[in-house]
N, CA, C, O and CB atoms as a CASP TS submission, in Angstrom:
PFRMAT TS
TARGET T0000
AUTHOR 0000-0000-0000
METHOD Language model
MODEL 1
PARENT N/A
ATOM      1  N   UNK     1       7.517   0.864   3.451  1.00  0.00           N
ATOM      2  CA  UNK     1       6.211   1.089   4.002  1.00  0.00           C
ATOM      3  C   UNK     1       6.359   1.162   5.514  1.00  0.00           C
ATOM      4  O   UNK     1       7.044   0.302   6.068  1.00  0.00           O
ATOM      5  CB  UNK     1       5.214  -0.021   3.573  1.00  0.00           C
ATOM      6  N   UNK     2       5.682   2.268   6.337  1.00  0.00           N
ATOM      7  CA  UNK     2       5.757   2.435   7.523  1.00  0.00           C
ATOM      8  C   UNK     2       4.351   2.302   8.011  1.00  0.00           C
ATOM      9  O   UNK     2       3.424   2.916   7.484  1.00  0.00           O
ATOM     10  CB  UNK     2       6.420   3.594   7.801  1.00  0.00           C
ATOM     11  N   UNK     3       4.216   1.547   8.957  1.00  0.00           N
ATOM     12  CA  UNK     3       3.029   1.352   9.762  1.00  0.00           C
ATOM     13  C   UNK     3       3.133   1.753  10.644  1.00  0.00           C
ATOM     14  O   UNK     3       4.114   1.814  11.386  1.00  0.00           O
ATOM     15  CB  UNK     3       2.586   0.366  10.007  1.00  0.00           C
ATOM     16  N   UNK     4       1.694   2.270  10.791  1.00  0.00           N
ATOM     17  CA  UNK     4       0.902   2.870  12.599  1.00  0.00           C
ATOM     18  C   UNK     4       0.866   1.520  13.148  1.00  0.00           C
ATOM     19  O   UNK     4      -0.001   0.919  12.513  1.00  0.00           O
ATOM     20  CB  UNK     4      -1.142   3.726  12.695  1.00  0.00           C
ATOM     21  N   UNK     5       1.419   0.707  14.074  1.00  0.00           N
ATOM     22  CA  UNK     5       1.351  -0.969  14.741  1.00  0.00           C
ATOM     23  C   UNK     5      -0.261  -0.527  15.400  1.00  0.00           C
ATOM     24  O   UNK     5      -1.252  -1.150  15.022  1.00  0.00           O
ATOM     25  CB  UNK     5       2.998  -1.560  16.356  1.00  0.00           C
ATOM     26  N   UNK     6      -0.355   0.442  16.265  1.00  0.00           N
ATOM     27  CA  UNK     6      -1.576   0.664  17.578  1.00  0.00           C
ATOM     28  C   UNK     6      -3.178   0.778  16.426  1.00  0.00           C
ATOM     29  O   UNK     6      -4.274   0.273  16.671  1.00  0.00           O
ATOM     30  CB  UNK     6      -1.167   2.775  18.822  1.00  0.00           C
ATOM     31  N   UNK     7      -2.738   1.709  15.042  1.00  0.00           N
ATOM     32  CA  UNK     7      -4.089   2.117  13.996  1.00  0.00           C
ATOM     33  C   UNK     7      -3.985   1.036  12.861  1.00  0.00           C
ATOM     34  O   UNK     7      -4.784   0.961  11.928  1.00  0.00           O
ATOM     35  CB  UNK     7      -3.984   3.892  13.189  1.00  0.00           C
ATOM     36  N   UNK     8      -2.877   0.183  13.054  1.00  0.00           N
ATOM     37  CA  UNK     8      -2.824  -0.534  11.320  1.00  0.00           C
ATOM     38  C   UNK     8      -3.428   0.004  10.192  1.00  0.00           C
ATOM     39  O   UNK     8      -4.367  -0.433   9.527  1.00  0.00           O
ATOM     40  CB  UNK     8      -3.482  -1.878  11.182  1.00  0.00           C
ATOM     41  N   UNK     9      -2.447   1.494  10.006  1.00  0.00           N
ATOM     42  CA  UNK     9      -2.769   2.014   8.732  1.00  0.00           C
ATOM     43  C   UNK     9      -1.307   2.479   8.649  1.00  0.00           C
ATOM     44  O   UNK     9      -0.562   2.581   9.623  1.00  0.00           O
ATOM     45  CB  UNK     9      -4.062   3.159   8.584  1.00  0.00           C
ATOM     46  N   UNK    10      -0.855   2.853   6.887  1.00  0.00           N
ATOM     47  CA  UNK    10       0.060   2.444   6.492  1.00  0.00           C
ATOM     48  C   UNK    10       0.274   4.312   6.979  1.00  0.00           C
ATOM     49  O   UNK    10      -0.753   4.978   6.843  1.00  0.00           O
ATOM     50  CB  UNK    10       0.149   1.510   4.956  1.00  0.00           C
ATOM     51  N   UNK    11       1.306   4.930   7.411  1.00  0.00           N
ATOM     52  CA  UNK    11       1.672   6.466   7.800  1.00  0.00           C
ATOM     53  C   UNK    11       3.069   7.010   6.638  1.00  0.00           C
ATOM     54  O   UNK    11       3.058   8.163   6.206  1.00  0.00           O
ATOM     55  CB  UNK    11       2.288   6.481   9.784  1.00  0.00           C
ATOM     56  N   UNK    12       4.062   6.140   6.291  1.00  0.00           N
ATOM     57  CA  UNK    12       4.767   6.520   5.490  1.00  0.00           C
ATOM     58  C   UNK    12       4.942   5.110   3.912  1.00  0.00           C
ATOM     59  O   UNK    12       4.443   3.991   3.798  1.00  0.00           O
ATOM     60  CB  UNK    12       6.080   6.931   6.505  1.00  0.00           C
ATOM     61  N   UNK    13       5.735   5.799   3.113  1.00  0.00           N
ATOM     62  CA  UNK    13       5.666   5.149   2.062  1.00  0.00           C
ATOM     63  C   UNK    13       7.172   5.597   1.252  1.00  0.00           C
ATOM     64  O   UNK    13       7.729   6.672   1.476  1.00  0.00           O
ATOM     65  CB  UNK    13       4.232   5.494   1.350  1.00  0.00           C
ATOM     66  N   UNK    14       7.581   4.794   0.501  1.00  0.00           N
ATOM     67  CA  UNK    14       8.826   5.738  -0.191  1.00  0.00           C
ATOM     68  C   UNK    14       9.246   4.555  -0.991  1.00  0.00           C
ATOM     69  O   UNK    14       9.243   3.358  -0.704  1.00  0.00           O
ATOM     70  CB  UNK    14      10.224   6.503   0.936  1.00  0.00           C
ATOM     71  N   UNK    15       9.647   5.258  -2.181  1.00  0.00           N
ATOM     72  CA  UNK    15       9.440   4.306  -3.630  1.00  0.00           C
ATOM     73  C   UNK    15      10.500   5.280  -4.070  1.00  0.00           C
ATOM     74  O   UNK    15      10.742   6.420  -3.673  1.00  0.00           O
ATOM     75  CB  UNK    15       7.681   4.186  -4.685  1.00  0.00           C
ATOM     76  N   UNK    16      11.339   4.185  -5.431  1.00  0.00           N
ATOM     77  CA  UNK    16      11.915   4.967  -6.577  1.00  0.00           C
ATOM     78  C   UNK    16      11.997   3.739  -7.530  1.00  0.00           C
ATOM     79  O   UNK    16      11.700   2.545  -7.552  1.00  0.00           O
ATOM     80  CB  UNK    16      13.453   5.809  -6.263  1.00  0.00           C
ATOM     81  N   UNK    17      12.647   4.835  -8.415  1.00  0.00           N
ATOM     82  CA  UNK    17      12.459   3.926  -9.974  1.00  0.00           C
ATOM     83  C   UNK    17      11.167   4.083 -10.805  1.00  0.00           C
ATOM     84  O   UNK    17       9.999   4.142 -10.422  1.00  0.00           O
ATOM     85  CB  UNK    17      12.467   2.242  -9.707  1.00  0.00           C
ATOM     86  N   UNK    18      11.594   4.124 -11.816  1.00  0.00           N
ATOM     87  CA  UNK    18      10.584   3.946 -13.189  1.00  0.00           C
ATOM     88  C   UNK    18       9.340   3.649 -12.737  1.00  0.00           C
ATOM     89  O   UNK    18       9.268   3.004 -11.691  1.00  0.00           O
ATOM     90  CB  UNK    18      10.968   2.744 -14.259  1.00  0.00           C
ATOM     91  N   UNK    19       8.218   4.016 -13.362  1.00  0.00           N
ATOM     92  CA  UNK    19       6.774   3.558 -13.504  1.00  0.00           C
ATOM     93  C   UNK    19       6.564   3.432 -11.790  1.00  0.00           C
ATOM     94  O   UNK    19       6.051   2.431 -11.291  1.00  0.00           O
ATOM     95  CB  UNK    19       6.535   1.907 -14.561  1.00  0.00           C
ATOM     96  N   UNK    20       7.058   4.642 -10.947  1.00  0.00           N
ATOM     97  CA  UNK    20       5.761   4.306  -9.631  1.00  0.00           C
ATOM     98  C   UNK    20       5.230   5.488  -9.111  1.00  0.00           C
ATOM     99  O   UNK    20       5.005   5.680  -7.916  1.00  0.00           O
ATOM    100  CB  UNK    20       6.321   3.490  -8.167  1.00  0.00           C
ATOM    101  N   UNK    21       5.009   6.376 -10.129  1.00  0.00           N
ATOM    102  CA  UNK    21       3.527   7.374 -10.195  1.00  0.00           C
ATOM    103  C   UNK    21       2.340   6.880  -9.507  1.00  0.00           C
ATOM    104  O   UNK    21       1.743   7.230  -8.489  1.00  0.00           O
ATOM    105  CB  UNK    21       2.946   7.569 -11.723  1.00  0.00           C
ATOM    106  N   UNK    22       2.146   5.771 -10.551  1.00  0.00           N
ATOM    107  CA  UNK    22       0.644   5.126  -9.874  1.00  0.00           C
ATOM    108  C   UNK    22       0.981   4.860  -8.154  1.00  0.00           C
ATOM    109  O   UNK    22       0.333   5.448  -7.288  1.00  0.00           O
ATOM    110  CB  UNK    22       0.151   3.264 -10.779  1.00  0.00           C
ATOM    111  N   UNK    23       2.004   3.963  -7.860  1.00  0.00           N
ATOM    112  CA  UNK    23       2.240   3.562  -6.813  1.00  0.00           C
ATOM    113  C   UNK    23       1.805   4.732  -5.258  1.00  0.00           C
ATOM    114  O   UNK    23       1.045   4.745  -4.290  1.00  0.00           O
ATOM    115  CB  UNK    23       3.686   3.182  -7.119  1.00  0.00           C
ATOM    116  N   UNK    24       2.978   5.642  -5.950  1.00  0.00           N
ATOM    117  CA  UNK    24       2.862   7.102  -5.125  1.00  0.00           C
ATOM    118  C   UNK    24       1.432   7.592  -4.851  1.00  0.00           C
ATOM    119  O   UNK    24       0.897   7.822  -3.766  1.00  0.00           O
ATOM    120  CB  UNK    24       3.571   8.336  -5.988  1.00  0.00           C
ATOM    121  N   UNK    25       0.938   7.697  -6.114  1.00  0.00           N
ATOM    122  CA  UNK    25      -0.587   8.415  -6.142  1.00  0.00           C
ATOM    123  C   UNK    25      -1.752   6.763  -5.185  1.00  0.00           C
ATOM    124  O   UNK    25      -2.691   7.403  -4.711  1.00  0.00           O
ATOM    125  CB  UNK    25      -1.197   8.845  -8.631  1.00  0.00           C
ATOM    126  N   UNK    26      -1.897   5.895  -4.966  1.00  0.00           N
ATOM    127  CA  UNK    26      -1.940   4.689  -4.470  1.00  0.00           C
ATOM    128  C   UNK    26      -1.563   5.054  -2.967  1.00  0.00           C
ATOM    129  O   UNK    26      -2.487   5.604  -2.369  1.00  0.00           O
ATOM    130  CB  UNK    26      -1.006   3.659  -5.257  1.00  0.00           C
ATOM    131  N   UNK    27      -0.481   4.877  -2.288  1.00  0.00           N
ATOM    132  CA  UNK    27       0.086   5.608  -0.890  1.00  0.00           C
ATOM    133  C   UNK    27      -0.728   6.512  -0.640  1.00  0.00           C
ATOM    134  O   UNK    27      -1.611   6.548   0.217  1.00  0.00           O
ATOM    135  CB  UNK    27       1.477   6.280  -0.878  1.00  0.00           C
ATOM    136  N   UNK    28      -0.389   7.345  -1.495  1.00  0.00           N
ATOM    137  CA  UNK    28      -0.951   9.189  -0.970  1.00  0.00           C
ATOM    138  C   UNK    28      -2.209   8.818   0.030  1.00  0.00           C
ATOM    139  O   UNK    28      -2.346   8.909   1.250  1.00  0.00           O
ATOM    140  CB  UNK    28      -1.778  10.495  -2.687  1.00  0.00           C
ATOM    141  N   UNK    29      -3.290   8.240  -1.309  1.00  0.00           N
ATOM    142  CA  UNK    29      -4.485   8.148  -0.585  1.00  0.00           C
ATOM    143  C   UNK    29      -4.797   7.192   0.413  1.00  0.00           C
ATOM    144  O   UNK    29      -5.776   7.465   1.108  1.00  0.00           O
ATOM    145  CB  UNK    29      -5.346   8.050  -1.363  1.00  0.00           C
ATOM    146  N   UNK    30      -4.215   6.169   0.641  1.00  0.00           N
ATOM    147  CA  UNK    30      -4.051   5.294   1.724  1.00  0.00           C
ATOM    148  C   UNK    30      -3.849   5.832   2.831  1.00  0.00           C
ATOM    149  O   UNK    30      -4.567   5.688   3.820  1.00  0.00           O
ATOM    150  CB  UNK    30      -3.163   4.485   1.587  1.00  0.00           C
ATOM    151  N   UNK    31      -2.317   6.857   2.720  1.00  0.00           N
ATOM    152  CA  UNK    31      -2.203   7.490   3.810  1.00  0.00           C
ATOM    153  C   UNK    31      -3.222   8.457   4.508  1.00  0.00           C
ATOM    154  O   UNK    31      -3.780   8.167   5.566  1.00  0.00           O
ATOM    155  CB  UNK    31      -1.230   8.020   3.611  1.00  0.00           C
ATOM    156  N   UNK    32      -3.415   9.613   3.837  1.00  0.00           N
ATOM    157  CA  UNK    32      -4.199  10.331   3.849  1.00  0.00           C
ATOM    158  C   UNK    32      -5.812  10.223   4.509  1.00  0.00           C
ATOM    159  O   UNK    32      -6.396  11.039   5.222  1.00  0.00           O
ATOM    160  CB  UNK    32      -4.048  10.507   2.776  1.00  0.00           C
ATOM    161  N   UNK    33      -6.371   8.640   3.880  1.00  0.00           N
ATOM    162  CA  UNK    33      -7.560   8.226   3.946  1.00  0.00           C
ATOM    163  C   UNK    33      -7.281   7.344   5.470  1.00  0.00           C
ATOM    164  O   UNK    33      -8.285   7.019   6.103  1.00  0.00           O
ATOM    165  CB  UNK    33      -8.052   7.401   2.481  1.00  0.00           C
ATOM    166  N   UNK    34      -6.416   7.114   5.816  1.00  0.00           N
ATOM    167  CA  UNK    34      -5.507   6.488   7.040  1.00  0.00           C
ATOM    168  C   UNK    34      -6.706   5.110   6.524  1.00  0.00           C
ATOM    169  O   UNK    34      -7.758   4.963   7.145  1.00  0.00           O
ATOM    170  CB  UNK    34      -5.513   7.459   9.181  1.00  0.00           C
ATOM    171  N   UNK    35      -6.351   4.253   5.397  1.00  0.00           N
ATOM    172  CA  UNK    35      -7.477   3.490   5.350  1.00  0.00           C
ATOM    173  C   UNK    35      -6.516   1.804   6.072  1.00  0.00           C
ATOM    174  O   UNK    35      -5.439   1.272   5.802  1.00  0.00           O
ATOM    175  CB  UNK    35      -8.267   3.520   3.399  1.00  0.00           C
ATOM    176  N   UNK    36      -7.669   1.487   7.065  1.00  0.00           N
ATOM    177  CA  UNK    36      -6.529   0.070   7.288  1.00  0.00           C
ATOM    178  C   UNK    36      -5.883  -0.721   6.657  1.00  0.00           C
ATOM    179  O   UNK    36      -5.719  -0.334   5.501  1.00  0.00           O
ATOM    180  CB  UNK    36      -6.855  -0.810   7.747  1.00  0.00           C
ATOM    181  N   UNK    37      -5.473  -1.576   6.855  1.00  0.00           N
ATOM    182  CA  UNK    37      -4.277  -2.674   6.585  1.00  0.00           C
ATOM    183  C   UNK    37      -5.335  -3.751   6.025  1.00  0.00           C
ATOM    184  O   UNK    37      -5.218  -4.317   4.938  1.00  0.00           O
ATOM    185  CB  UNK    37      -3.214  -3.272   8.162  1.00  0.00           C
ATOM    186  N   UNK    38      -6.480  -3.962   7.020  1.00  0.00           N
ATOM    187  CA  UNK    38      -7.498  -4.901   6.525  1.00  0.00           C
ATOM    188  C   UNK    38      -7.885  -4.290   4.845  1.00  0.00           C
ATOM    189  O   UNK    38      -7.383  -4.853   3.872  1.00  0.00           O
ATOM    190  CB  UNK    38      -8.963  -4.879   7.726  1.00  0.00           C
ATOM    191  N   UNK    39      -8.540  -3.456   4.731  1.00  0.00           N
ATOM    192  CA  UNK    39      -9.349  -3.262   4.213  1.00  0.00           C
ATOM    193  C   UNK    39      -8.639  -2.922   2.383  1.00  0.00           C
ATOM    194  O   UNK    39      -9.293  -3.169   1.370  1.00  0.00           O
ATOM    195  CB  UNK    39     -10.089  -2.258   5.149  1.00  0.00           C
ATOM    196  N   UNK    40      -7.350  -2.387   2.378  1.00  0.00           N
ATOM    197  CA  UNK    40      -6.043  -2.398   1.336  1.00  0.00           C
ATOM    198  C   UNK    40      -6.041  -3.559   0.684  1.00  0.00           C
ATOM    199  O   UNK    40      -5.845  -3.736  -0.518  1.00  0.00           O
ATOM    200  CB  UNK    40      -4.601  -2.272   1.980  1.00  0.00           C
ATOM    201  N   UNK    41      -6.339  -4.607   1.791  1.00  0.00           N
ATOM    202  CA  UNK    41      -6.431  -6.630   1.256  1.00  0.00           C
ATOM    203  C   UNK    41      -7.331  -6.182  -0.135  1.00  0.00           C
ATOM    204  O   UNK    41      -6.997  -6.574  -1.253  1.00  0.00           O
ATOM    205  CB  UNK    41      -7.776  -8.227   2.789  1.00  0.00           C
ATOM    206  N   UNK    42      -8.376  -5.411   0.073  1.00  0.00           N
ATOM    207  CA  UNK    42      -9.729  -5.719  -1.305  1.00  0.00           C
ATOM    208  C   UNK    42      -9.114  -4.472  -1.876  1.00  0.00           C
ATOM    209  O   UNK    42      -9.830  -4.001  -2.760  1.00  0.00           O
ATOM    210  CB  UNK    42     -11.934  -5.625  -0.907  1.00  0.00           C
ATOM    211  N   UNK    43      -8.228  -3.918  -1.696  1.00  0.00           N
ATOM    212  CA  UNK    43      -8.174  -2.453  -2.868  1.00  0.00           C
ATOM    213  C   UNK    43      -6.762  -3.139  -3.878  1.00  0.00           C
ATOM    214  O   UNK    43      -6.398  -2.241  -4.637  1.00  0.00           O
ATOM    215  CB  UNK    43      -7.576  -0.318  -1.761  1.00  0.00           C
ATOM    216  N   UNK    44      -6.141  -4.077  -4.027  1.00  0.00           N
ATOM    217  CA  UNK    44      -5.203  -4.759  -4.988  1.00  0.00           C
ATOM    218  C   UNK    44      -5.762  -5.315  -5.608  1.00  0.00           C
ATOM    219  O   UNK    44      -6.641  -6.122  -5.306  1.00  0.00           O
ATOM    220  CB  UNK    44      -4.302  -5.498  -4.671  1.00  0.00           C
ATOM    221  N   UNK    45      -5.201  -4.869  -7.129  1.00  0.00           N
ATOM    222  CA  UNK    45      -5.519  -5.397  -8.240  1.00  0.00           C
ATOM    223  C   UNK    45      -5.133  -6.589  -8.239  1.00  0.00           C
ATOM    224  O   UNK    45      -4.239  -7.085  -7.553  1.00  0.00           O
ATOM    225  CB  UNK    45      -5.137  -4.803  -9.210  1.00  0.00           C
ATOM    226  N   UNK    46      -6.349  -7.484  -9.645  1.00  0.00           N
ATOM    227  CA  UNK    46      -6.425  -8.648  -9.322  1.00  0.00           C
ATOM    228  C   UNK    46      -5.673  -8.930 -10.494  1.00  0.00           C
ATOM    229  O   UNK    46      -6.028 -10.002 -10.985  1.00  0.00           O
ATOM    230  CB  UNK    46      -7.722  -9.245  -9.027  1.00  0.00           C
ATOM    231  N   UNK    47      -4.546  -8.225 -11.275  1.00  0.00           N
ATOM    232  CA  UNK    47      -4.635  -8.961 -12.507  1.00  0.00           C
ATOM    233  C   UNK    47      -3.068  -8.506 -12.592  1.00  0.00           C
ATOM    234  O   UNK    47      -2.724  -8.187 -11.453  1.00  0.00           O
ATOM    235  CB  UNK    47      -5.897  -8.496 -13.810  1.00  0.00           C
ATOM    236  N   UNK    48      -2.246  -8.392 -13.297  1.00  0.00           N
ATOM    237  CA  UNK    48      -0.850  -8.512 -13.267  1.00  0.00           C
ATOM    238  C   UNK    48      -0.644  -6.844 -13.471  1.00  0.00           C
ATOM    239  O   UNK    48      -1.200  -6.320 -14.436  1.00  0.00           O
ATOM    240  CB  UNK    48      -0.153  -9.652 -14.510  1.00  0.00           C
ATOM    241  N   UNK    49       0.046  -6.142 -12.683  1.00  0.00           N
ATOM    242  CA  UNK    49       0.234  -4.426 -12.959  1.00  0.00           C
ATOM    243  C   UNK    49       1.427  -4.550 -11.666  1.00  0.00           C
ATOM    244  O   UNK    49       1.621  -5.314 -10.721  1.00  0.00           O
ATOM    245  CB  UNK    49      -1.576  -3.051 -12.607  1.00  0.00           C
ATOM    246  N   UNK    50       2.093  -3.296 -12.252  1.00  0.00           N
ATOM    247  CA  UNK    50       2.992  -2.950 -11.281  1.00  0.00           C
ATOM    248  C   UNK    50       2.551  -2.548  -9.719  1.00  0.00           C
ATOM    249  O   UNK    50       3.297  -2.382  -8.754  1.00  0.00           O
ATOM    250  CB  UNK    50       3.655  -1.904 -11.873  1.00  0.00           C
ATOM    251  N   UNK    51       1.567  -2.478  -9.764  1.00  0.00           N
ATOM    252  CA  UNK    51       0.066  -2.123  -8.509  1.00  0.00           C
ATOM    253  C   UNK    51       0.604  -3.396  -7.290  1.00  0.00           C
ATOM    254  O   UNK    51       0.884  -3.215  -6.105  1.00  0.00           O
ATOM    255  CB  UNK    51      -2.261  -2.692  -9.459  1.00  0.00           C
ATOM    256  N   UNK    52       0.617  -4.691  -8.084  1.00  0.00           N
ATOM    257  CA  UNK    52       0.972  -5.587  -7.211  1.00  0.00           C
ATOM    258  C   UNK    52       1.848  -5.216  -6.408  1.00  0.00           C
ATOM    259  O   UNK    52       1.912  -6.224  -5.705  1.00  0.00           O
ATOM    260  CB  UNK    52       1.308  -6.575  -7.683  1.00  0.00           C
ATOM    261  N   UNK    53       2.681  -4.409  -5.927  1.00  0.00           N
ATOM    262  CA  UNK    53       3.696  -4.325  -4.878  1.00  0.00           C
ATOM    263  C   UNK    53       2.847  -4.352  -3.818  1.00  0.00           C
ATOM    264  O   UNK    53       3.258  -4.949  -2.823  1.00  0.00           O
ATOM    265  CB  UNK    53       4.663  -3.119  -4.880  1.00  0.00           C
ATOM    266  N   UNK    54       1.891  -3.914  -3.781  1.00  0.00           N
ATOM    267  CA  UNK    54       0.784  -3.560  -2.754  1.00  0.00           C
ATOM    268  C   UNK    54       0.740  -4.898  -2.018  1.00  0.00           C
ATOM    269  O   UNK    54       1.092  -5.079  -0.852  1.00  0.00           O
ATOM    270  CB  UNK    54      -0.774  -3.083  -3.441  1.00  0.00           C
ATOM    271  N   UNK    55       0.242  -5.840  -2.895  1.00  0.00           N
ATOM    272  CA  UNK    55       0.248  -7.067  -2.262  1.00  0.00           C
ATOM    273  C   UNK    55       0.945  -7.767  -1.473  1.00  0.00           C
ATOM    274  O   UNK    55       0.708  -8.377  -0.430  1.00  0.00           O
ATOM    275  CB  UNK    55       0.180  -7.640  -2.825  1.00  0.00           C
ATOM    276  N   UNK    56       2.173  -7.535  -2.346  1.00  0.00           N
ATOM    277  CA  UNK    56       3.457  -8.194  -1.647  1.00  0.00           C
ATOM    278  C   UNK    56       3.829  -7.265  -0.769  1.00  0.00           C
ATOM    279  O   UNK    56       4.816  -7.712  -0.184  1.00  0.00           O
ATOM    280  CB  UNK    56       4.701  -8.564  -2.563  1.00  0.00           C
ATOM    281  N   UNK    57       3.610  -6.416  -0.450  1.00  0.00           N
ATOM    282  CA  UNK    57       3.937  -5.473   0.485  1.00  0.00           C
ATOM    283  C   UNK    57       2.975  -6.090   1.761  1.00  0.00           C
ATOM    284  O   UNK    57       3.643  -6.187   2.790  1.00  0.00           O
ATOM    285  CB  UNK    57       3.605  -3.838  -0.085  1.00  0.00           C
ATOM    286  N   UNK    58       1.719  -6.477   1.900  1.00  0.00           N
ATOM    287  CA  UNK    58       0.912  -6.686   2.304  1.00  0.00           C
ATOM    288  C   UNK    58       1.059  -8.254   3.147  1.00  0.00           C
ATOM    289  O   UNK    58       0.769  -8.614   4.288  1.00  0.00           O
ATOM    290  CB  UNK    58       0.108  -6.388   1.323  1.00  0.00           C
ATOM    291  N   UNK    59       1.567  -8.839   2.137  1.00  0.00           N
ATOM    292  CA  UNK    59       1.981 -10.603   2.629  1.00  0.00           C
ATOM    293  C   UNK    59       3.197 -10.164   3.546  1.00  0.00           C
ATOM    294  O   UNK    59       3.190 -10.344   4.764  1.00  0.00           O
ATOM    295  CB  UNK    59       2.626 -11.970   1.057  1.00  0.00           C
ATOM    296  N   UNK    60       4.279  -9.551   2.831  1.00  0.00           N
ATOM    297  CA  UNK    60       4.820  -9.656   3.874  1.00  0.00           C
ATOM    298  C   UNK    60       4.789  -8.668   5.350  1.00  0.00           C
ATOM    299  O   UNK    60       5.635  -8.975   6.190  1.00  0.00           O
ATOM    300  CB  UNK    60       5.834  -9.767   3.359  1.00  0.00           C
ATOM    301  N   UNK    61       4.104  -7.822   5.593  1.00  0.00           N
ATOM    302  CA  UNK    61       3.473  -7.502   6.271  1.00  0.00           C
ATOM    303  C   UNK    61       2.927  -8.647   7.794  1.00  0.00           C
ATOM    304  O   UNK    61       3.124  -8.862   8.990  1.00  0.00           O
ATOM    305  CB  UNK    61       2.674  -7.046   5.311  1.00  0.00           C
ATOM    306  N   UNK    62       2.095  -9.101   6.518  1.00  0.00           N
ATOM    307  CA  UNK    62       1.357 -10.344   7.288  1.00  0.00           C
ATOM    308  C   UNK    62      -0.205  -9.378   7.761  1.00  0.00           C
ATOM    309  O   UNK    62      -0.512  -8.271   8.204  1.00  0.00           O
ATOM    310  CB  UNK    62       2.559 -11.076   9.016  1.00  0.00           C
ATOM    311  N   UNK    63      -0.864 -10.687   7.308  1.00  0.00           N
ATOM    312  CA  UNK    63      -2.582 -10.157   7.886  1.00  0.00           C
ATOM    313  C   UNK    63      -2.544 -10.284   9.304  1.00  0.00           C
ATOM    314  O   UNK    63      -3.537 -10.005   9.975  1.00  0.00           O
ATOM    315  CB  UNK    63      -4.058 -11.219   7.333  1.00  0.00           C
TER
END
C-alpha cells in the first residue's frame, strides 16, 4: 500500500495470490475515489473475510 503522506489517501496498491479480486476491486475504488485514510477506518468489514487485510493494513499504518 502506497500513501499520499500530504492527502492521506491510499495512491498505489499491489497484491498477489489466490482470492484477492475482491481486494483489487476494494483498492481500485479507494484509489480512484482518493477516499481518506480516516474514513477506510468505517469501510472494513466487521466480520471475518479476507477483506480484513484492509484493517491490518490500516493498524499498521497507524491512525
Amino acid at each position: 500500500m502506497v500513501v499520499d503522506e500530504d492527502r492521506k489517501v491510499v495512491v498505489g496498491f499491489t497484491l498477489a495470490g489466490p482470492d484477492v479480486a475482491e481486494l483489487i476491486h476494494a483498492a481500485t475504488i479507494a484509489i480512484v475515489g482518493e477516499v481518506p485514510l480516516d474514513r477506510l477506518w468505517h469501510a472494513v468489514p466487521a466480520y471475518p473475510t479476507v477483506s480484513e487485510v484492509w484493517l491490518r493494513l490500516l493498524e499498521t499504518y497507524g491512525r
